[in-house]
N, C-alpha and C positions, 0 to 999 in steps of 0.2 A: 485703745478700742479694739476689740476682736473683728474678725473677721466679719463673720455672723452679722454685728452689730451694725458693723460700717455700712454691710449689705443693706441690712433694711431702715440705715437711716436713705439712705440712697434711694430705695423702694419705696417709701414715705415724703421725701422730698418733692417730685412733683403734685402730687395730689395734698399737700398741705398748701403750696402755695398756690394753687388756685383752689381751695376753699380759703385759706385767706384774704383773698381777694373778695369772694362772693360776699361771705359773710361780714368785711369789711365795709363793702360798698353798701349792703341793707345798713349797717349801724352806723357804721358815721354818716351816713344819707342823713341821719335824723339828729347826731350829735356835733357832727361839721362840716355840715353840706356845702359850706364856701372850700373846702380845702378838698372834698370830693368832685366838686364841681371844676376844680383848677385841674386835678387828676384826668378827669374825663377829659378836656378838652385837649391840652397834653397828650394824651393816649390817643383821641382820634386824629391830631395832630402827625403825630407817628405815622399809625397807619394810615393814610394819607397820603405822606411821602414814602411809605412800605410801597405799596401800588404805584406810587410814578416811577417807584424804584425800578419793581421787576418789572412793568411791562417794557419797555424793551428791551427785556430782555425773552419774554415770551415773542414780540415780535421778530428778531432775532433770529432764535427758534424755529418758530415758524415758517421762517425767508430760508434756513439751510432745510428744514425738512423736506419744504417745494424744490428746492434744488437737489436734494438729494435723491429724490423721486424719478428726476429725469436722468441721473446719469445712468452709463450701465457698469454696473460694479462689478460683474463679472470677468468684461475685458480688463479694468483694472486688475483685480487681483490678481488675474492672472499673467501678469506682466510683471509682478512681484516677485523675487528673488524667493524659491522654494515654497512656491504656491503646490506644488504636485506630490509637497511633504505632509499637507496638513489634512485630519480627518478630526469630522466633527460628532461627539456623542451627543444625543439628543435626550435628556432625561424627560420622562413621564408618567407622574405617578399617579396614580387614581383611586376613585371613591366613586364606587356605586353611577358614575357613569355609563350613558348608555353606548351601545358598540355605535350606535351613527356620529358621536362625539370624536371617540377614536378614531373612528375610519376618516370621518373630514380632516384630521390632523393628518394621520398617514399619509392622505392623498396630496395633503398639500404640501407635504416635505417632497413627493415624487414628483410632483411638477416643475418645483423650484430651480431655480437657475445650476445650482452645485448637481452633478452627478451622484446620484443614489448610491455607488459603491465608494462613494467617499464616506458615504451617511451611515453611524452605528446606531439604532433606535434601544435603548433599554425601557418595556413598559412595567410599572410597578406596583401591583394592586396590596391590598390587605386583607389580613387573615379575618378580619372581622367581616369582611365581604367576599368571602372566600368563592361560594358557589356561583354568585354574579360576576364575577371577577376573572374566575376559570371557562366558563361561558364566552367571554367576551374575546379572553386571551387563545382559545382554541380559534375561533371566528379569526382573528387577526392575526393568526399564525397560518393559517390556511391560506388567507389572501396576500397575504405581505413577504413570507418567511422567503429569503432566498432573491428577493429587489430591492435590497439596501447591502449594505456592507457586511452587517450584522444586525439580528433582530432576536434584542436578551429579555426573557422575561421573571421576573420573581416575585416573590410572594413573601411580603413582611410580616414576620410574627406579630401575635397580637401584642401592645405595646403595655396590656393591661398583665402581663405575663413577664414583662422582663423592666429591672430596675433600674432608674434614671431614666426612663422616655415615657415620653406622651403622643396619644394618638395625634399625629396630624404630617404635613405634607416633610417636617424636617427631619423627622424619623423613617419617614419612608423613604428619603431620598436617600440618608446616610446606608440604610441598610443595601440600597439599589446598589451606591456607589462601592461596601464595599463586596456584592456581592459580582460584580461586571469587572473588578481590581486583577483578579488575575486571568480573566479573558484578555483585557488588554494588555497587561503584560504577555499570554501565549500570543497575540497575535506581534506582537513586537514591537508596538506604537510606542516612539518614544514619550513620555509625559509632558515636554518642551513640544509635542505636534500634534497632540487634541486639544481642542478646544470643546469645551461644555455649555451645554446649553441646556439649562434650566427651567423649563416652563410647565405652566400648567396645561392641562391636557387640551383644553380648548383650545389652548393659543394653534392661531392659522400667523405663519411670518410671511413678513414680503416676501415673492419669488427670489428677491435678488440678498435677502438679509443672511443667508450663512456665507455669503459673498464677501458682503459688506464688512462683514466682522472678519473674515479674514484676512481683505485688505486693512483692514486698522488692527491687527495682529501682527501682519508682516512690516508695517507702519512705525512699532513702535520700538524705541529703543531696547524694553526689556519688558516685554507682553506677557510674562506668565504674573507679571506682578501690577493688572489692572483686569477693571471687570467693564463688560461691554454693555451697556444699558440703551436700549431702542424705546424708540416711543410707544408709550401702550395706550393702543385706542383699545373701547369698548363697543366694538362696532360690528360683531356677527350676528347678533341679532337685535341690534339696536333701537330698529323702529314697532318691536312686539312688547318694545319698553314700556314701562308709564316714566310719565313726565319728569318727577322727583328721581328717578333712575339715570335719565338721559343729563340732567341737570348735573345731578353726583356725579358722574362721570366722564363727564368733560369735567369737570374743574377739577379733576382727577387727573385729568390728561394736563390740563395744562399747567397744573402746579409739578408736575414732573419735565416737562417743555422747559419752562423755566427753570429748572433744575440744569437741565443739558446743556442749556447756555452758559452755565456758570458752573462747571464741574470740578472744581477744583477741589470742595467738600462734600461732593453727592454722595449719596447711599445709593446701592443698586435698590431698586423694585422693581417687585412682581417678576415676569420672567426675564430673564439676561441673562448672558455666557459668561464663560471666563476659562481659565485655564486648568486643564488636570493636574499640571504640577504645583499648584495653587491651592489647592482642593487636596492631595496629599502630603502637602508640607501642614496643613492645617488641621486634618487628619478626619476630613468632610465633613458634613453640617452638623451641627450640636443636634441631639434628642430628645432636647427636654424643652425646647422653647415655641413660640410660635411664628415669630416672625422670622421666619425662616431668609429671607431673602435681603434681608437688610443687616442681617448677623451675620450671614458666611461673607458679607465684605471688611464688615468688622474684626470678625476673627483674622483676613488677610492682614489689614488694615496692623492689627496687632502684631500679627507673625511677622512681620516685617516691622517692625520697628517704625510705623509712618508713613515708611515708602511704601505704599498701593493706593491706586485712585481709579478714578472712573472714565472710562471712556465715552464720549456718545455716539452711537446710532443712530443718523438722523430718518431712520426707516422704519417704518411701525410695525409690529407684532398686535394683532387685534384679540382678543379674547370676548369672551360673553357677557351680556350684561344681566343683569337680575331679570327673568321673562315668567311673572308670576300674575295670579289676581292682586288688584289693584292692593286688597291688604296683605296678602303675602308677598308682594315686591316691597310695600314698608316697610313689615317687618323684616325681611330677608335685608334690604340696605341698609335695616340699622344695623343687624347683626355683623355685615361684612364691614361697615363704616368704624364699628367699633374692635373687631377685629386688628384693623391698619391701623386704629389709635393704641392698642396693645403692644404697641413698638415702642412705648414706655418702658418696657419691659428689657430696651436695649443701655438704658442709664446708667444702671445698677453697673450691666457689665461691662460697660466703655471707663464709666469712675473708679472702680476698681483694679483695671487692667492697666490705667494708665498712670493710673497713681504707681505702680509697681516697676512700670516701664524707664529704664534711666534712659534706653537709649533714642525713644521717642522726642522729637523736637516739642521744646513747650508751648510752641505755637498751635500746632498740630493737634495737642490735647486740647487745647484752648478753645480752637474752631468749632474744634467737634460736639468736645463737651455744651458749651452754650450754645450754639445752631441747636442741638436736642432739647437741652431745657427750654432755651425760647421758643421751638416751634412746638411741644405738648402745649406749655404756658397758653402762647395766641392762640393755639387749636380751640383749646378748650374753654376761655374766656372773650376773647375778642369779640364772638358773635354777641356774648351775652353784652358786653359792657358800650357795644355801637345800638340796640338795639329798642334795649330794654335796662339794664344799669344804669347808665349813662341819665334816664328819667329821672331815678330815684329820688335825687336831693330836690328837684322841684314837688313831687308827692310828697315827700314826708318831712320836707324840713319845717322846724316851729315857725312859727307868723312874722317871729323879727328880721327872718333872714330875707323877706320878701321883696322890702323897698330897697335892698343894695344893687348898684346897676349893674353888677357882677350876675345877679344872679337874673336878673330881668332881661339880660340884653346876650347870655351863652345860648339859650334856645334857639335864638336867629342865627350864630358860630357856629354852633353843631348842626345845622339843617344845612348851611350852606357847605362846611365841612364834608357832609355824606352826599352831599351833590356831586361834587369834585370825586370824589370816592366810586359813584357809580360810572367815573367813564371804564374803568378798569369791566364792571358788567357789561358793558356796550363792546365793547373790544373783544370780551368773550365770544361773546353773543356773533358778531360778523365773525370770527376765528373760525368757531364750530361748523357753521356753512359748510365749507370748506372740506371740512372734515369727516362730513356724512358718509354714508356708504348706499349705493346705490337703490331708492325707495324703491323698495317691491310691488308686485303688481297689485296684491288683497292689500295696500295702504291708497286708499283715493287721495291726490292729490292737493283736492283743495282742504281737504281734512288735517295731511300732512304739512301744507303752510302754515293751517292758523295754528294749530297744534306747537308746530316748534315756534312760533311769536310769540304764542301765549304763556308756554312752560316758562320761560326766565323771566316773566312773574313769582312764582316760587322760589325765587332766588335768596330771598328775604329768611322765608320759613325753613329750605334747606340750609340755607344757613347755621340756622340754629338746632334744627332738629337732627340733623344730618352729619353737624359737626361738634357745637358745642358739646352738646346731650351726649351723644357715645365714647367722645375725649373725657368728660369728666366722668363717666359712666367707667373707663378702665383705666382710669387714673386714680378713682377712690379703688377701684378694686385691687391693685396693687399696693396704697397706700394700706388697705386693711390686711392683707396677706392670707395665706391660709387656705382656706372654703371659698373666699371670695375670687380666688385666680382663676382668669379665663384658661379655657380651653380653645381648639382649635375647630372650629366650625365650617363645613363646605359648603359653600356656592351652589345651588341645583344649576344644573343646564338645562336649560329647555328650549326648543329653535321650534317655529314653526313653517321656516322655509329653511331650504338648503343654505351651506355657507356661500359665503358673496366670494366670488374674484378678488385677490387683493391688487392691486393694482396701486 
């Protein structure tokens, strides 16, 4: 089999097996609804023990994040054997954001615990935004230029102009990285003593989080070959949310939480550090892809033969959440939700690579590989098969299958099944509390209680709409190739208070 081939059998493999499923479960619903109905229960069986699995491991989580909170990571790191070597580049690339976006970011790198002349800020606009962009970057070269270590700005050609790249954040970043390659070489940093940090323009970090990362930097045996991954809340303007927002994004958070806990096979998301020497052995982010953030650990992941993993930060980086009219926050979360299910798109290149790889442990491919199949698979079917599947063989099976006690007495299995299922939403539910960020003064409070009681209500409907629908939405799209391949879509920001304190 050629190259090509393998590739798009790869690219077809997850969106065949969950239309397989779908269209499975509608026809034998009707031609063996006893052998469907064995499947379902089985299945929620599983997931069942899925959720008493993780949580706690979310709880876990949860218990070092509180703890992490209180220490100060400052006096640590600095207590660390060649803490006064290390300098941190902060990448930032952008889209039509507005300067008050930027500027709360600046500000809150200046605040933060690490000294500013430690901090090299590179901000990185595109040519497709050229005149908003030069606007922005004059503004913040004025206010900023000359209170950090270094503050580099560039400008990425248009992506529709040069071949093998696609507009979006992993093209811009490669272009930042290697346009700031030999600034850091004239300033003389060795590549073993930056650490990179990756985020999107919104993101506001703990005061104390390039602290953090440095003491688990100086921490580690061999640090240019792990990537640093912090908790990402969605919490700077959280409460201008609507409801199905606030919902997706906690369970956004917390299926990353529980990640942290178990990091021995995590993918980095959304924003996190890692190492420059890391980042030039691999030769910085691919061009052509979109999931930018979950691919340059995989390309280490690669480069290394195995040996690179993840580190956790139990200290949150917040970013923005969707702050639109009620229908344009739907639409906009389906767009981003299906976005981060376009991380299907990392299958192809993990199958490939690892197949090739002799010197990768066959374990290591194993984890990896299946942890990706299985979580597109449950992504994209679970909601459907607990919800709404799961019914099917009592609507459509023939009359004979009626009187078997199989089939008369699963209905009471699977309610009392998704009973047990929903402590995992309870547990959410008190988590989040927790988690909030200080209610502002234009939200009334008593509005603000029933408001968050009520939204994990929708927990059901996000479910499906929010997760199934946009997994199998970029799962067929991949599976058809071609016209149908996503593209790289931003996030609007919009705040209508100032950023919160992070604290």
């Amino acid at each position: 089999m050629s190259t090509n081939a393998r590739t798009r059998f790869y690219e077809i493999l997850p969106g065949a097996l969950v239309w397989a499923t779908l269209i499975g479960a509608v026809l034998f619903s009707y031609l063996y609804p006893l052998a469907v109905i064995c499947f379902i229960i089985v299945f929620d069986i599983y997931w069942m023990l899925r959720i008493a699995y993780y949580l706690p491991f979310l709880l876990s989580s949860w218990y070092r994040y509180r703890r992490a909170l209180g220490r100060d990571w400052h006096a640590a790191a600095q207590a660390m054997p060649g803490y006064g070597e290390i300098t941190h580049l902060v990448m930032l690339p952008t889209w039509k954001e507005s300067v008050d976006v930027i500027r709360g970011t600046m500000e809150n790198m200046l605040a933060c615990a690490t000294s500013a002349d430690r901090i090299i800020v590179c901000l990185g606009g595109e040519e497709r935004d050229e005149k908003h962009f030069w606007e922005n970057a004059d503004i913040i070269r004025r206010e900023y230029d000359g209170r950090f270590k270094h503050l580099f700005i560039t400008m990425h050609p248009d992506p529709r102009k040069r071949e093998g790249e696609i507009q979006g954040k992993g093209s811009n970043l490669h272009w930042m990285a290697e346009q700031i390659k030999p600034v850091i070489e004239q300033m003389g940093i060795a590549p073993e003593k930056l650490i990179v940090h990756s985020f999107d323009v919104d993101t506001v970090a703990h005061p104390q989080y390039f602290e953090a990362v440095t003491y688990a930097y100086l921490s580690e045996k061999d640090p240019t070959k792990c990537s640093y991954q912090p908790v990402a809340l969605y919490n700077n303007n959280l409460w201008d949310a609507t409801a199905p927002v606030r919902v997706a994004m906690f369970g956004t958070t917390f299926w990353l939480m529980t990640e942290l806990a178990r990091p021995e096979h995590m993918m980095t998301f959304s924003s996190h550090s890692m190492s420059w020497r890391m980042l030039l052995d691999v030769g910085f982010w691919q061009k052509d892809i979109v999931s930018e953030d979950s691919r340059i650990f995989l390309q280490g992941l690669v480069r290394y033969h195995g040996q690179y993993h993840v580190v956790p930060i139990y200290l949150p980086v917040s970013m923005d959440s969707i702050a639109d009219s009620y229908i344009g926050s739907i639409k906009q979360l389906y767009l981003q939700m299906r976005r981060w299910a376009w991380g299907v798109e990392n299958y192809p290149y993990m199958a490939n690579a690892f197949r090739v790889d002799r010197q990768m442990p066959l374990g290591v491919k194993w984890i990896y590989t299946f942890k990706q199949l299985e979580g597109m698979y449950t992504w994209a079917t679970a909601p459907l098969l607990i919800t709404i599947l799961g019914k099917l063989p009592f609507w459509l099976a023939p009359e004979a299958y009626r009187s078997f006690a199989l089939f008369q007495n699963t209905p009471f299995t699977l309610e009392r099944l998704m009973q047990y299922s929903l402590v995992g939403a309870f547990v959410s539910a008190g988590l989040a509390l927790t988690l909030l960020p200080p209610r502002p003064a234009h939200v009334p409070r008593r509005n603000a209680i029933a408001v968050w009681l009520l939204q994990w209500l929708l927990l059901p409907v996000t479910f499906i709409v929010f997760g199934s629908i946009p997994a199998i939405d970029a799962q067929t799209r991949q599976m058809l190739g071609g016209r149908f391949r996503l593209g790289f879509n931003v996030t609007a920001k919009k705040r209508k208070v100032p950023l919160p304190v992070v604290s």
